[in-house]
N, C-alpha and C positions, 0 to 999 in steps of 0.2 A: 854100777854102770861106770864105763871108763870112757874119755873122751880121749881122741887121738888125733892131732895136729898130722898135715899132711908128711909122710916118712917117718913115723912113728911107726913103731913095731907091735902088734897085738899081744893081746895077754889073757889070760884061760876066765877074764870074767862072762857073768853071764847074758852081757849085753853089749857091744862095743859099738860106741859112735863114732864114726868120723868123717872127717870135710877133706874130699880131694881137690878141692878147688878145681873142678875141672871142665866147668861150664864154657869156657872160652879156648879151651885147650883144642888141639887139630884130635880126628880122631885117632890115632896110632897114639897121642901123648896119654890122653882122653884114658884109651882103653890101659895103658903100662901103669898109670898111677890108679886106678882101680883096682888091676891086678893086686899091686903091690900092698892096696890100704886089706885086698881078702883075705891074705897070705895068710895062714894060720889059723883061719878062720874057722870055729867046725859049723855044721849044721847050717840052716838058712841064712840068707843077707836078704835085708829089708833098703833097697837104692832107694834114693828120693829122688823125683825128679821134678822139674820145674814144672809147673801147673801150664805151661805154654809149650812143654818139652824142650824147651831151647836146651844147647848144646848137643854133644854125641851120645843122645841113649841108647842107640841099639850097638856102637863100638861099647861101651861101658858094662850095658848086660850082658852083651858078648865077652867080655873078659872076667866077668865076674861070676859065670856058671860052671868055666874047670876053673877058674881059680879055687873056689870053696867044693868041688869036684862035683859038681852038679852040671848031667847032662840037660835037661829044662829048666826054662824061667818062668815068670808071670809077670807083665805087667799089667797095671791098674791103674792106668791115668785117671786122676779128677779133673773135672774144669770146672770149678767152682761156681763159672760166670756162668754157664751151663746147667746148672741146679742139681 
């Protein structure tokens, strides 16, 4: 597993994590640093998103489905408070 600081460049392991900071970002910002964290990226990306969805998820899985060349996404909110 590699961990990746936001502008950090990816690398052929077999799991990459990393934090865009981008919960509070506008969505155009939101979605460019998504992009940038997929870049390189092969196969699936697993987003997290906040259990309230705050911030831009649908700019961010919008950036993040041709970024890794993926025409469909999924997502899968929990709400935990929800059960």
């Amino acid at each position: 597993m590699v961990i990746l600081l936001p502008g950090a460049q990816a690398s052929s392991a077999s799991l990459t994590v990393s934090d865009t900071e981008s919960r509070d970002l506008s969505a155009g910002d939101a979605a460019a640093a998504v992009a940038l964290a997929c870049r390189g990226l092969a196969g699936g990306v697993f987003k997290k998103v906040d259990s309230t969805l705050r911030g831009q998820v649908g700019a961010e899985l919008g950036a993040a489905r041709p970024a890794v060349g993926r025409s469909t996404g999924l997502l899968a909110a929990s709400l935990t408070s929800r059960g």
